[in-house]
C-alpha positions, 0 to 999 in steps of 0.5 A: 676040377669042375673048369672046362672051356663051355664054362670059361666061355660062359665066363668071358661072355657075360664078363664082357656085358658087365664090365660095361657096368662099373662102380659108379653105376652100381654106386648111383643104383644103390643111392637112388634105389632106381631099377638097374633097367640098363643092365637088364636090358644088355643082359637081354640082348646078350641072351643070358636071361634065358640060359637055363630056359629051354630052347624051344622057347628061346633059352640056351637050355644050360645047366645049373653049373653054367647058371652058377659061373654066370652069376658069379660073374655078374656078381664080381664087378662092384654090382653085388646082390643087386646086379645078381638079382636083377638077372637070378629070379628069371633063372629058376624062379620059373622053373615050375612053368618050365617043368609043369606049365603046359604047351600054351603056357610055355609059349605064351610065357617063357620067351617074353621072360627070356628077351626081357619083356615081362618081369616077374614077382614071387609072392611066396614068404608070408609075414606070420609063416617065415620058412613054414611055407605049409602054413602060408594063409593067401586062399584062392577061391574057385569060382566060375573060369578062375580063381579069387584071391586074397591074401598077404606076401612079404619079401616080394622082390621086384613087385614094384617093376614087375608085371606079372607075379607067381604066386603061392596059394592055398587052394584047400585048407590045411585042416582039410588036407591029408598032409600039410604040404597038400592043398597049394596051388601055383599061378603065374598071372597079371600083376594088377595093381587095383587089387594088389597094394605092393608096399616098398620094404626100406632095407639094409642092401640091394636097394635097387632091387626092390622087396616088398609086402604085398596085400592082395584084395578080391584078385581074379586070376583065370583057370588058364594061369594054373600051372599043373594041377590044382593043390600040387604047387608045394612040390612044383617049388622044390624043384628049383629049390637046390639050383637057388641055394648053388646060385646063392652060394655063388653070388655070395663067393663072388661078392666076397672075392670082389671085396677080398681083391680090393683089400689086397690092392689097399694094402700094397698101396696104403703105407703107414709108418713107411712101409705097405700095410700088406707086408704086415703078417696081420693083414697078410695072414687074415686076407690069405685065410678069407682067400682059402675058404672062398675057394673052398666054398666055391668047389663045394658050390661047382660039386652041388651043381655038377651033382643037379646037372648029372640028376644025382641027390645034391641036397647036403652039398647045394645047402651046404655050399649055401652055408659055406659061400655065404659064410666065406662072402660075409668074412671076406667082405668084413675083412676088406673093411678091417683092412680098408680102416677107417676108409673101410667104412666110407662108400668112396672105397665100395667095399661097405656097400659089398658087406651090406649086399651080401649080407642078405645071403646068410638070412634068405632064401633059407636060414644057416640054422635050418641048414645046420638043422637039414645036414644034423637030420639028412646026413648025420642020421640024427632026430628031426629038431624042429 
């Protein structure tokens, strides 16, 4: 329903930069830690960091369903949430340059992201705020040309390749604010690393792509790296908020399909007590189910996207779609290591390694109980719960 040529194309072309890219590859990345530069540099040339970036600035200037199909082509192949995010936080992460960012900006900016010359940390998430973003306490001080910071971030990802970082901050107290959303402010700046401490997070999956707390001490950055107006940033980062939970949602399909097809290779292959354990119902049955509800999620994800793209309201189908692609992802991955046995659990089959990257996608960017929370509230017309 939501297929057409343009996407398939999409598909083909992205497929044939990451097939390049296999298990071993990806194996190695998840042993040693080290960024996937190669990957990042083919994905570059091929012209796919920009595909949402306007082209003005050297983008493809496609839409959140292009977006989606890429990335859950990139996530298809063994790479996981790590070859994901490797591409996904240039995709919508600086969305808010895109929309409010002014000319010199953009043109200073957006084509070094797009050929893969800068790369860009988010400081967002706070240690003692979580999802309360309002309640962030990073300050930027305004003094003479710019602004001094100081603050903390937690969960920053790719701070300890990256250059430049975007950062959220308060720029007005929140006792001084009419409303608690007002008084943030967005800058995009240099990633200095005599006044930034980035602190590597050891972590469960996605080990190539780094997170990070980050402790930022008496950082100078010039008026120049505001974006739009000073105390607006809390709505400039909602606008990329639905396209992030449709890519999620599409990475985390993708994952699990990865691992399902795996499954379903093992089981025609594995024989025991003479015959194929893929000709036992029990084996058949819970591959079949995961087969339906990644599908399921996956039309969930396109209709949130085609939704964003026609500039319709998608909010309850893009968290939703978030919810359910995660859901679908984590199971069918669980049910490739139940399937594998024993095997399932050693890193040679690579299906442990799928359930550990794509378990992240039921905790981040947003929670399934704040989901469950925003549809009880936005779609049921029930009272607000927290």
């Amino acid at each position: 329903m939501f297929e057409s040529e343009d996407l398939e194309a999409v598909r083909q072309g992205v497929g044939a930069v990451v097939r390049r890219f296999g298990d071993e590859y990806w194996a190695a990345r998840d042993l040693d830690g080290q960024f996937p530069r190669e990957f990042h540099r083919a994905m570059a040339e091929g012209g796919w960091l920009g595909i949402t970036m306007p082209e003005a600035y050297g983008g493809a200037n496609l839409g959140v369903r292009e977006a989606a199909v890429m990335m859950h082509e990139i996530a298809s192949h063994g790479g996981g949430m790590t070859a994901a995010s490797t591409v996904h936080i240039n995709l919508f992460g600086p969305h808010p340059i895109v929309v409010h960012g002014s000319n010199a900006q953009k043109q200073n900016w957006l084509p070094r992201l797009v050929r893969g010359e800068d790369q860009v940390a988010f400081g967002v998430t706070e240690p003692n705020t979580g999802l309360d973003t309002t309640r962030i306490k990073t300050f930027a001080e305004k003094v003479d040309g710019g602004y001094v910071v100081n603050g903390q971030k937690v969960w920053t990802s790719t701070a300890q390749v990256a250059n430049k970082i975007m950062l959220l901050t308060r720029t007005k107290k929140i006792e001084d604010c009419k409303s608690p959303v007002d008084g943030m402010s967005i800058f995009y700046t240099d990633l200095d690393r005599t006044r930034i401490d980035v602190q590597k997070i050891p972590k469960m999956g996605r080990h190539a792509v780094d997170s990070n707390a980050v402790f930022i001490d008496n950082l100078f950055v010039p008026d120049e790296d505001l974006i739009g107006e000073d105390g607006k940033g809390f709505g400039y980062i909602l606008h990329s908020l639905n396209p992030e939970r449709v890519l999620i949602a599409a990475e985390a399909i993708a994952i699990g399909q990865d691992a399902l097809r795996r499954a379903a290779r093992y089981a025609g292959e594995r024989v025991v007590f003479g015959r194929p354990i893929g000709q036992n119902q029990g084996v058949q049955h819970r591959l079949a189910e995961q087969w339906m509800y990644l599908e399921s999620a996956w039309l969930t994800t396109m209709q949130a996207a085609s939704l964003y793209d026609e500039g319709q309201p998608c909010g309850p189908q893009a968290n939703a779609a978030k919810f359910l692609g995660a859901r679908a992802g984590f199971n069918a991955c669980w049910s490739a290591i139940e399937t594998h046995g024993g095997f399932g659990y050693a890193k040679e089959y690579h299906v442990e390694r799928l359930f550990r990257e794509v378990s992240i996608t039921r905790l981040a960017p947003i929670t399934e109980q704040l989901i469950l929370s925003f549809i009880s509230e936005k779609v049921l017309g029930l009272p607000k719960s927290y």
